[in-house]
C-alpha positions in Angstrom: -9.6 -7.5 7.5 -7.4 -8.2 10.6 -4.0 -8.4 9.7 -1.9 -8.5 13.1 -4.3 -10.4 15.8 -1.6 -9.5 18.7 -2.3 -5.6 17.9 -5.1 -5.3 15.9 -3.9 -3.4 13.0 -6.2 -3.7 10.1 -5.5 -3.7 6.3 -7.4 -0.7 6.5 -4.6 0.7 8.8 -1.9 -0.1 6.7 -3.3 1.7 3.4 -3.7 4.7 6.0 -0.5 5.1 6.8 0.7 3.9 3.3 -1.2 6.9 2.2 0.4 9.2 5.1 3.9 8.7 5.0 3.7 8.8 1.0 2.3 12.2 1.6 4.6 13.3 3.8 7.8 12.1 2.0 7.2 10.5 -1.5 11.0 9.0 -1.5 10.2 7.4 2.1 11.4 3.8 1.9 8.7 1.8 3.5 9.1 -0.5 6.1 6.7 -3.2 8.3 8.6 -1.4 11.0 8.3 2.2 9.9 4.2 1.1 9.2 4.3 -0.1 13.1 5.8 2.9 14.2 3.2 5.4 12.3 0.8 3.2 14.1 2.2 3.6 17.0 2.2 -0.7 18.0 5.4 -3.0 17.8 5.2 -6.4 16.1 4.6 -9.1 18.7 5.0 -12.6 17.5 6.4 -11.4 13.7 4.2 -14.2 11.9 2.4 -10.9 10.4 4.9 -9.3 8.9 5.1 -11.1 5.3 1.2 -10.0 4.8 1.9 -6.6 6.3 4.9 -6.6 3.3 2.2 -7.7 0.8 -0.6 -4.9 1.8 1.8 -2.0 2.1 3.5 -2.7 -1.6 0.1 -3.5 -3.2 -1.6 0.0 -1.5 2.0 1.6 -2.1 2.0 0.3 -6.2 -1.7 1.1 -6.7 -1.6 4.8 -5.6 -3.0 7.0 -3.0 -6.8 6.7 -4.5 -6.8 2.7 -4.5 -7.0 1.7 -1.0 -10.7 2.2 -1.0 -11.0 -1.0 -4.0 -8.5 -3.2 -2.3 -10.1 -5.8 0.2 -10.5 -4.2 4.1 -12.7 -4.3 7.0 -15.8 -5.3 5.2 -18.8 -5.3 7.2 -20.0 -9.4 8.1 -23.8 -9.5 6.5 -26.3 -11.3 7.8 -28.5 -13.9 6.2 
């Protein structure tokens, strides 16, 4: 799923670098901006940032082996 249309970050993105910079420091506070700057985008327009909040507390609740269950990037079937 497409969360930021202006730079293309994914949900899958976020629950990457959920996972990485839990990793890397396990008392890290985490941040939409500290997510956008593991990413290496800036926010644009902002109007992303609430879901981006949402995703990276759900992966960041749900531990390190979850963000394979939550809803990303699913490929479009066709009928």
């Amino acid at each position: 799923m497409i969360v930021c249309s202006c730079t293309m970050i994914t949900a899958q993105d976020i629950a990457e670098a959920v996972v990485e910079l839990r990793t890397e420091d396990p008392l890290v506070v985490l941040t939409p901006g500290l997510i956008y700057r593991r990413l290496g985008k800036r926010p644009s327009c902002g109007n992303c940032l609430p879901l981006i909040t949402k995703l990276m507390v759900a992966y960041d609740e749900a531990g390190p082996g979850s963000a394979a269950s939550l809803p990303h990037d699913k490929p479009i079937e066709d009928s």
